[in-house]
C-alpha positions in Angstrom: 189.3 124.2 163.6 187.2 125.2 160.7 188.5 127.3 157.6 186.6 130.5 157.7 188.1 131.4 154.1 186.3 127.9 152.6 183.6 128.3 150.2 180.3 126.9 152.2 178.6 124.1 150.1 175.3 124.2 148.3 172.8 123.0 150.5 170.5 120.9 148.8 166.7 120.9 150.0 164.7 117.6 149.9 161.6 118.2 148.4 158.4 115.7 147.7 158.2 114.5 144.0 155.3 113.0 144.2 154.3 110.3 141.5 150.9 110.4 139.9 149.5 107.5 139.8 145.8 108.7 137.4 145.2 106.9 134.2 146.6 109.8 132.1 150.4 109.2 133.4 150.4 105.7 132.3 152.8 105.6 129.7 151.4 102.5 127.7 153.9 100.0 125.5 154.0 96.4 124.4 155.1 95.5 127.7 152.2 96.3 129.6 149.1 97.4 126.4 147.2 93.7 127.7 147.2 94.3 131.5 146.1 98.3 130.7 143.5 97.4 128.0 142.0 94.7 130.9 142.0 97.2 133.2 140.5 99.8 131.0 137.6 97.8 129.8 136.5 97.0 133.6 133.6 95.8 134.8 133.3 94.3 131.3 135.6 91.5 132.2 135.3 87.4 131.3 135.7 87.0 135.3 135.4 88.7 138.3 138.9 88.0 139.4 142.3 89.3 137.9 146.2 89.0 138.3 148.4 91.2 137.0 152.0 89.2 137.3 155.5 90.9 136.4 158.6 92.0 138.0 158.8 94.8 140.0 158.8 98.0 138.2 156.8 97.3 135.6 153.7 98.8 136.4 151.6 96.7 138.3 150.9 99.2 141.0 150.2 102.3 139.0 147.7 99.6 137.3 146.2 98.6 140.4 146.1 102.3 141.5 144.1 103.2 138.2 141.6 100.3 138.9 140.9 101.0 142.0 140.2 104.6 141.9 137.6 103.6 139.2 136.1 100.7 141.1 136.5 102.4 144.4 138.3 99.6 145.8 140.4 98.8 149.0 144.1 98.1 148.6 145.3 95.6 151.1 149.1 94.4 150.9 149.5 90.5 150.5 151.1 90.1 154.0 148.2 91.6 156.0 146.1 89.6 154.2 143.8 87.8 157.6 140.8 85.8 157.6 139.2 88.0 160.0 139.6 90.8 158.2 138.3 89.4 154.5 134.8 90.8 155.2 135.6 94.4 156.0 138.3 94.5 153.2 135.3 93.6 150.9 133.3 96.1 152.6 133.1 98.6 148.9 132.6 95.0 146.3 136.2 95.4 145.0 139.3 94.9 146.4 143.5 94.8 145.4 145.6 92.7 146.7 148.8 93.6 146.4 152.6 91.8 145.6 150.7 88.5 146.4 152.8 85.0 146.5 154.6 82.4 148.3 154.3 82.8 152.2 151.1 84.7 152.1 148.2 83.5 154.5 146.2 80.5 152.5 143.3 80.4 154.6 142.8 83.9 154.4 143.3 84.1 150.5 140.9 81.3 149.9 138.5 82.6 152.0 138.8 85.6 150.2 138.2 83.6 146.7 135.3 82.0 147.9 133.3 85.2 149.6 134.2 87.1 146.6 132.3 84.7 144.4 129.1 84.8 146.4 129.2 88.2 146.6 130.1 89.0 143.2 132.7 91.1 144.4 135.4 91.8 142.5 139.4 91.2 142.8 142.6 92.0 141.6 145.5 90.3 142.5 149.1 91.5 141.6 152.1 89.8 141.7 156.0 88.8 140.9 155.2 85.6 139.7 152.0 84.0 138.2 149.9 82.2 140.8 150.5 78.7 139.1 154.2 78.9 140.5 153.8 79.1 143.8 153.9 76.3 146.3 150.8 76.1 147.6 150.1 73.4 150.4 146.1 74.0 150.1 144.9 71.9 146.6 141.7 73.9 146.9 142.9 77.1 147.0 145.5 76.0 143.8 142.7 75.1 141.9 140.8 78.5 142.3 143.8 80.2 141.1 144.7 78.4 138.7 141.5 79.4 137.6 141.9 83.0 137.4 142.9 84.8 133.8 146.5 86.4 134.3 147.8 89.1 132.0 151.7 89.2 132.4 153.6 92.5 132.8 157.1 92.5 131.1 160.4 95.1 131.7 159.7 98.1 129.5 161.2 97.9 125.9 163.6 100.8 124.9 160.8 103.3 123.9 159.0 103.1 126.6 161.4 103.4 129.0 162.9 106.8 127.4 159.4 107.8 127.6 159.1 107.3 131.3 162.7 108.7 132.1 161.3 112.4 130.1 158.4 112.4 132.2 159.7 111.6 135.5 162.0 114.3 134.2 159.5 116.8 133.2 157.7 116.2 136.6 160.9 117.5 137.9 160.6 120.5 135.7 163.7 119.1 134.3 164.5 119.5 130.5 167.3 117.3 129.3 169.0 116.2 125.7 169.3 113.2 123.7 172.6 112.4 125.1 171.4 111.9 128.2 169.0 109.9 128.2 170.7 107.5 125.8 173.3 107.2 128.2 170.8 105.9 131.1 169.2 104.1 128.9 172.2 101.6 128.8 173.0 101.9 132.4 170.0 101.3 134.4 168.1 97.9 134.9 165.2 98.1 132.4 162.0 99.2 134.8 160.4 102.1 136.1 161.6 101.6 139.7 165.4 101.8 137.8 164.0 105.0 136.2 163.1 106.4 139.4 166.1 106.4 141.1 168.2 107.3 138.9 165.9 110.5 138.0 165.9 111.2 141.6 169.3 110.9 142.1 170.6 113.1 139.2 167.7 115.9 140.5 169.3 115.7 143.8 173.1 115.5 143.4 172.7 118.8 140.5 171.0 120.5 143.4 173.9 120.0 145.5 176.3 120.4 143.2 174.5 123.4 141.9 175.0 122.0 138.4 172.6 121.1 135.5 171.3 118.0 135.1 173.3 116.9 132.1 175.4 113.4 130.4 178.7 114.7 131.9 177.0 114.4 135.8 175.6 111.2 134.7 178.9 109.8 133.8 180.1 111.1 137.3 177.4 109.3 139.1 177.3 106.0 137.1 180.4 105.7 135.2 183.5 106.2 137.6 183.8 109.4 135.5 184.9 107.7 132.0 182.5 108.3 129.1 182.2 105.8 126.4 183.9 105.5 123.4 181.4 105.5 121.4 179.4 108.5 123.3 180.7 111.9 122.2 181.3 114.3 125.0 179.7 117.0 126.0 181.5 120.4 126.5 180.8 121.3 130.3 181.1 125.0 129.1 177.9 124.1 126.4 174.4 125.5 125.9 173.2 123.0 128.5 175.5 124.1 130.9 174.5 127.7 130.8 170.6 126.9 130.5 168.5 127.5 133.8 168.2 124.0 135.3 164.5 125.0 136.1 162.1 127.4 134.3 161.3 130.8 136.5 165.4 129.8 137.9 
């Protein structure tokens, strides 16, 4: 039987946060300034083919996003990559192919390759791991990629990934300290996906909790509730603590 006397718990409602994906929310950095200056400087490239290769979470779609809304290309995922489809999918003269590799359909891709090239369309390829490593049974379709200029995508350096963690913040209308996000800096696998989830599930869980979105919840959430020694810790009854979580609150 239910205790009438409890205290009900925050619901937490799940709204969309989407993530822009426009050239002006591209946080550039060392790890990705060669695939972004490539992509800026298009059509005005030394080919008409591209591959952007890095791990996941390092950009490679928001890149591919920014391209194609300037070239007005199609995005088609690796895996329903088909021969009979190739001509429609070059339908607008520029085309993405996205998280391309091992197991994809050869025929297709180097069917692809070659209507490309009499068509002049163009291409751009992204992927975990540069073309030149996968085991391809088709020695044609090698040679054409091997053939292709990559520009490799690395995790994001320190900076860049503090960057990203404010904004995905700020998108949230979320302002947090220092403290914070140097704490999540050294927990969280170094990329943006990492960054993502983490923001998300901070954003969510202080909803619930109906608390702000500070170092101590952190610690909660990813530390089994022990702070480090060499972190000093923040005073639940602080100035963070009694701030509005969002403005307008």
């Amino acid at each position: 039987m239910a205790d009438r006397g409890a205290e009900p718990e925050q619901l937490a409602f799940g709204f969309d946060h989407p993530e822009s994906l426009a050239r002006d929310d591209f946080l550039r950095g060392p790890s990705n300034a060669a695939a972004l200056d490539a992509v800026d400087r298009w059509p005005d490239w030394p080919a008409r083919a591209l591959v952007l290769a890095g791990p996941d979470g390092a950009g490679k779609t928001h890149l591919a996003a920014i391209w194609a809304a300037r070239a007005d290309a199609r995005i088609v995922p690796a895996a329903a990559l088909d021969a009979a489809g190739v001509p429609a999918a070059l339908a607008t003269g520029a085309l993405v192919i996205e998280d391309a590799g091992p197991g994809l359909d050869e025929v297709a891709l180097f069917h692809l390759l070659n209507l490309a090239r009499e068509a002049g369309a163009f291409l751009l390829l992204t992927t975990r791991t540069p073309p030149a490593a996968w085991p391809l049974r088709l020695p044609d379709l090698r040679s054409r990629l091997r053939a292709l200029p990559v520009l490799s995508l690395a995790a994001p350096d320190d900076a860049l990934l503090r960057a990203v963690l404010v904004k995905l913040f700020a998108d949230r209308q979320l302002a947090v300290d220092d403290g914070l996000l140097t704490y999540l800096e050294r927990r969280i696998e170094r990329s943006f996906t990492a960054a993502r989830a983490v923001v998300a599930r901070l954003d969510d869980e202080g909803l619930r909790r109906q608390r702000p979105v500070t170092r101590a919840l952190a610690v909660e959430l990813l530390g089994n509730g022990e702070p480090d020694e060499d972190d000093d810790p923040e005073p639940e009854g602080g100035a963070a603590a009694d701030a509005d979580r969002r403005p307008g609150a």
